[in-house]
C-alpha positions as CSV (number, residue, x, y, z in Angstrom):
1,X,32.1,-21.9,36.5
2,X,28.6,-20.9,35.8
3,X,26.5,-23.0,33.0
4,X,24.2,-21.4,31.4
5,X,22.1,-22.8,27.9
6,X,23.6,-22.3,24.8
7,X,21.9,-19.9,22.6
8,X,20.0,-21.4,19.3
9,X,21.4,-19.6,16.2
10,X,18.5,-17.4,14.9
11,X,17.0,-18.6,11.6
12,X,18.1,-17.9,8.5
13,X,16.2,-14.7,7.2
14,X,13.2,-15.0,4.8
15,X,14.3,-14.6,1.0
16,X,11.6,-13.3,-1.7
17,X,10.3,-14.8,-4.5
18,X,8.2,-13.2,-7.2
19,X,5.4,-14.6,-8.0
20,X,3.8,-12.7,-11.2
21,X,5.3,-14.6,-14.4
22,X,5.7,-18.0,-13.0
23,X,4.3,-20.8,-14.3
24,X,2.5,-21.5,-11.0
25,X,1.5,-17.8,-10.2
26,X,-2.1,-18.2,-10.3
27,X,-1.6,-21.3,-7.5
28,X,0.5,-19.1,-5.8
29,X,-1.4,-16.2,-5.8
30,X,-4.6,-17.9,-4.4
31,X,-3.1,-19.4,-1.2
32,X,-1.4,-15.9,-0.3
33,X,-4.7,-14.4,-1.2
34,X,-6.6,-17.2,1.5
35,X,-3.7,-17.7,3.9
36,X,-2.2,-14.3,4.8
37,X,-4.3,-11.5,2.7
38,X,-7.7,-12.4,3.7
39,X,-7.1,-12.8,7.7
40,X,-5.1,-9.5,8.0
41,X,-7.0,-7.1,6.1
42,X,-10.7,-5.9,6.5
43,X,-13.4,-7.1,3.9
44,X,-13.7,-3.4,2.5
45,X,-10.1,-3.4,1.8
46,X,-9.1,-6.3,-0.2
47,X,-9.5,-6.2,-3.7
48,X,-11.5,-9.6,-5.0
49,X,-9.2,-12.3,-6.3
50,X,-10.4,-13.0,-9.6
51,X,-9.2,-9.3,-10.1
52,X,-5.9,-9.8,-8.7
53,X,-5.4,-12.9,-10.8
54,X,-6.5,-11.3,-14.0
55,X,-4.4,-8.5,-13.5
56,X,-1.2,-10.4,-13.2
57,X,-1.9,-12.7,-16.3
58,X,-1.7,-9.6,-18.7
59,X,0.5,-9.5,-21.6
60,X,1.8,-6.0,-20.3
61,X,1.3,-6.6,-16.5
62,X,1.4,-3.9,-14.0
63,X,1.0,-5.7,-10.8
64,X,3.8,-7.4,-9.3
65,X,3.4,-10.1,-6.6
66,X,6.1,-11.5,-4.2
67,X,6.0,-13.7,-1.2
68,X,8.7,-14.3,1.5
69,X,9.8,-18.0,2.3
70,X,11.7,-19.9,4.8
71,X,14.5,-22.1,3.5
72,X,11.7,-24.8,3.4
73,X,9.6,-23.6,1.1
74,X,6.8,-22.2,3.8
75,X,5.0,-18.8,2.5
76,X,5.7,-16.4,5.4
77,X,4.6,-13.7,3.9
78,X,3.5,-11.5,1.0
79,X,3.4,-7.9,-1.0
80,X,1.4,-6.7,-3.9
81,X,2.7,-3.5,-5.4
82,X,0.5,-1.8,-8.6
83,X,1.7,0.6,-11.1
84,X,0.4,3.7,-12.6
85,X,2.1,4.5,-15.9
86,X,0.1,7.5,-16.2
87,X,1.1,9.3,-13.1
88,X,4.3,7.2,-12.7
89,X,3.5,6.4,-9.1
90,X,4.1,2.8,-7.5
91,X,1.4,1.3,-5.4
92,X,2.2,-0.9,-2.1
93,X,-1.0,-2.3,-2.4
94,X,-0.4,-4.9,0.3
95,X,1.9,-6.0,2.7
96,X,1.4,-8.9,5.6
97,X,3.3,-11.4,7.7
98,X,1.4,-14.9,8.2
99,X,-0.1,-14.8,10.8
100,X,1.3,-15.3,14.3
101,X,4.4,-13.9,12.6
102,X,4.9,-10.4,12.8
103,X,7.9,-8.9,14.2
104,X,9.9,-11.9,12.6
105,X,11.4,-9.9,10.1
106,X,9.2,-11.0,7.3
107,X,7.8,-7.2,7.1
108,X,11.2,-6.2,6.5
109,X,12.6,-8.4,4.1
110,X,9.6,-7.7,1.8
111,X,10.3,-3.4,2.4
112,X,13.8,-4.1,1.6
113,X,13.0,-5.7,-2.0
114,X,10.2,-2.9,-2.8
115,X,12.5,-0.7,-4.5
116,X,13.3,-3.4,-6.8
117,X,9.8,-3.2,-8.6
118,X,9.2,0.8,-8.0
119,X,12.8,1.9,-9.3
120,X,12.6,-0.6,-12.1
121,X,9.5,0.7,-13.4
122,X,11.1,4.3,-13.1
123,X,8.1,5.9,-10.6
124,X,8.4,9.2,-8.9
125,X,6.7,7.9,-5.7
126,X,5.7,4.8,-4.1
127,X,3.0,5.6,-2.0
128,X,1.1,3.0,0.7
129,X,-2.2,3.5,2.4
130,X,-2.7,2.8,6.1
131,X,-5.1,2.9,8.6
132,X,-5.4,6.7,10.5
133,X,-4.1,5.9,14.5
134,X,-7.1,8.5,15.0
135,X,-10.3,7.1,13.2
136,X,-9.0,3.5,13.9
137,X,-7.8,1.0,16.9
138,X,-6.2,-2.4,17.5
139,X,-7.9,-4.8,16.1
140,X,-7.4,-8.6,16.0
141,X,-4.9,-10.1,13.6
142,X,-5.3,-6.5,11.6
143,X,-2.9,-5.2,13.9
144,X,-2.3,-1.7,15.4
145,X,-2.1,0.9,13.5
146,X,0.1,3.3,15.7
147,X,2.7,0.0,15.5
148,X,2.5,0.1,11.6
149,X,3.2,3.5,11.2
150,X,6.4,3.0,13.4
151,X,7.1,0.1,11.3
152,X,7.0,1.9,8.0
153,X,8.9,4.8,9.6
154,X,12.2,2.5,9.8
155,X,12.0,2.9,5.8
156,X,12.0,6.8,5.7
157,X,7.9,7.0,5.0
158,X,6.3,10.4,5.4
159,X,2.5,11.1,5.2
160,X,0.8,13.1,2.5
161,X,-1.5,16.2,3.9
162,X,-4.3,14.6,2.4
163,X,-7.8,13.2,4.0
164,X,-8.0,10.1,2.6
165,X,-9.8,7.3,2.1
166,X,-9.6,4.2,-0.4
167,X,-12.2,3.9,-3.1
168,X,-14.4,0.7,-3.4
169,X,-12.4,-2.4,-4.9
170,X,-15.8,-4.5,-5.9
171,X,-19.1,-4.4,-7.0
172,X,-20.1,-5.5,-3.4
173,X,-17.6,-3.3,-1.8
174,X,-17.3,0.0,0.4
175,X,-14.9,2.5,0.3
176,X,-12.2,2.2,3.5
177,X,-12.4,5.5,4.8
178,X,-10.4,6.9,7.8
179,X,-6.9,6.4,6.4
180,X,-3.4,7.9,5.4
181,X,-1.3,7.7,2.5
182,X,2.1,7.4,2.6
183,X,5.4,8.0,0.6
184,X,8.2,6.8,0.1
185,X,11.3,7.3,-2.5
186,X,10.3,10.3,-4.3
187,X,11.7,11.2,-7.1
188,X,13.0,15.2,-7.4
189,X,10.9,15.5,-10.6
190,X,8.0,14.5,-8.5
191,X,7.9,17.4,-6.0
192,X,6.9,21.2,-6.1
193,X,9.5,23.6,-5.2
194,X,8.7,25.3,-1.7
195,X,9.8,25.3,1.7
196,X,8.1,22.2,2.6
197,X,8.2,19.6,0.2
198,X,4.8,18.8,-2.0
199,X,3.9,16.4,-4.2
200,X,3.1,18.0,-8.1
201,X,-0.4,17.9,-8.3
202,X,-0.6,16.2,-11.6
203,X,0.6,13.1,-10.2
204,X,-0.9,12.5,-6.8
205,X,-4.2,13.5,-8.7
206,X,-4.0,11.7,-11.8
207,X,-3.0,8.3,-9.9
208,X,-6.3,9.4,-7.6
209,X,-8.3,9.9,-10.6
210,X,-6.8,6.8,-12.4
211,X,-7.4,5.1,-9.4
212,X,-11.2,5.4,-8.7
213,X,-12.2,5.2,-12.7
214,X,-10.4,1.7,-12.2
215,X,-12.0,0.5,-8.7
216,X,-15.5,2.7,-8.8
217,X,-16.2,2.9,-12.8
218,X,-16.4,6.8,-12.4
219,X,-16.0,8.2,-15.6
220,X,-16.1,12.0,-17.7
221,X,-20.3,11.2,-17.9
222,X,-21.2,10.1,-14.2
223,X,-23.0,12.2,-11.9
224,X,-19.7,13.2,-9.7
225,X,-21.6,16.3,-8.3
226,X,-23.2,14.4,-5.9
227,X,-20.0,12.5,-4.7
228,X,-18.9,15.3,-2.6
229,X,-16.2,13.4,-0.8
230,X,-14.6,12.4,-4.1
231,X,-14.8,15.8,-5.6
232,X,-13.1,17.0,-2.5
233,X,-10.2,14.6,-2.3
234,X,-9.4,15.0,-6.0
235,X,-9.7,19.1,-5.4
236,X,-6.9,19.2,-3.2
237,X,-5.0,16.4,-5.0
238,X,-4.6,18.5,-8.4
239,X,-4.0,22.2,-6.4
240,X,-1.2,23.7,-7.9
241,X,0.7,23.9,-5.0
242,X,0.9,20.4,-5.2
243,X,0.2,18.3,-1.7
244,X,2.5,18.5,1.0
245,X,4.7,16.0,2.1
246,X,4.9,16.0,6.1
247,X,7.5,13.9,8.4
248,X,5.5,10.9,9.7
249,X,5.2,12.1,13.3
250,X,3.4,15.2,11.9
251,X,0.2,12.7,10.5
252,X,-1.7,14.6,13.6
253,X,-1.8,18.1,11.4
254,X,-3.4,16.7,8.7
255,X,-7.7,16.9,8.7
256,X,-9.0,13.3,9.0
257,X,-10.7,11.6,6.7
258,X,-14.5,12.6,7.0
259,X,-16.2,11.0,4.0
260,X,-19.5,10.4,4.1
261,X,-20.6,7.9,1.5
């Protein structure tokens, strides 16, 4: 009879733990922040820490935190989600496996629990932004971003026909241009009737809006006329056709990000 080695059973699979409202969350926070945010993520596309930590120490908190752990306690990984009261949308703000780690399931687990935060705060949209296969390659412990768009297709994302790019998250920052912004869950009272789906203007463009008056300090009295690429982007957000929402192997049709500033 042939002998062969037994098989090790696989390890038990990650669970989550959320972080925002534990006594320890600022602790917490920090060492996901060093440990797994900072070495998977370009500069230009974290948001500072101090910011993170204030945001989830207020009294009405819209920024949830979680991390996925191994039976032993070990962070494996982590997901930051922000929410938009005022255009209803939900935020995957981050999402990262240690380091040396992906393809673990750690991604996964973490996808799986998002709905948890996104439903619960009653959004029409959960949206995520990701790096453009086109305008970006492999890099380093950043990863591939052809491989993270077939990741997030195995949880039914689809790409908005937007040119995109993330607004500055610092006073030292830049914006992060060259990317895509996906959805996922949407909500019927979110979309504009049509043969193709689109996303109601007034939401994608209030969250835009919202969303670079927070990061940027744009307001009603800045100079906007000379940001061309934001008076573009927030253009076609609020056309009354809404933006369309295209299956994610379609992300080719859509004009890349061109910014300029």
């Amino acid at each position: 009879m042939q002998r062969g080695r037994v098989a090790e059973p696989a390890p038990p699979a990650p669970s989550v733990v959320d972080v925002a409202g534990r006594p320890d969350a600022t602790a917490l926070l920090n060492r996901l922040y060093e440990e797994i945010l900072v070495p998977s993520f370009r500069r230009e596309e974290l948001e500072p820490l101090e910011m993170m930590a204030w945001s989830i120490e207020q009294t009405q908190r819209n920024t949830d935190v979680a991390a996925a752990c191994d039976e032993s306690g070990e962070i494996l990984g982590a997901m930051i989600g922000d929410w938009d009261p005022a255009s209803r949308v939900y935020l995957l703000s981050y999402l990262a496996a240690r380091p040396g780690l992906r393809s673990r399931g750690v991604g996964t687990v973490l996808m799986e629990y998002l709905p948890v935060w996104s439903r619960a705060r009653g959004a029409l949209v959960t949206l995520a932004e990701v790096d453009d296969p086109r305008c970006h390659s492999a890099e380093g412990l950043i990863g591939d971003p052809t491989a993270r768009l077939s990741f997030y297709g195995r949880f039914d994302a689809r790409v908005l026909d937007l040119p995109y790019f993330q607004p500055r998250l610092g006073p030292d920052g830049r914006r992060a241009h060259g990317m895509l912004l996906l959805a996922f869950d949407v909500d019927s009272d979110g979309l504009v009737g049509g043969a193709i789906p689109a996303l109601r203007g007034d939401v994608i463009g209030t969250w835009l809006q919202g969303y670079f008056v927070g990061a940027e300090g744009m307001d009603e009295s800045s100079d906007s006329s000379r940001d061309v690429d934001c008076a573009r982007i927030l253009d076609q957000a609020f056309a009354p056709a809404g933006v369309r929402i295209l299956p994610l192997d379609q992300y080719a049709e859509i004009t890349p990000d061109v910014a300029t500033i």
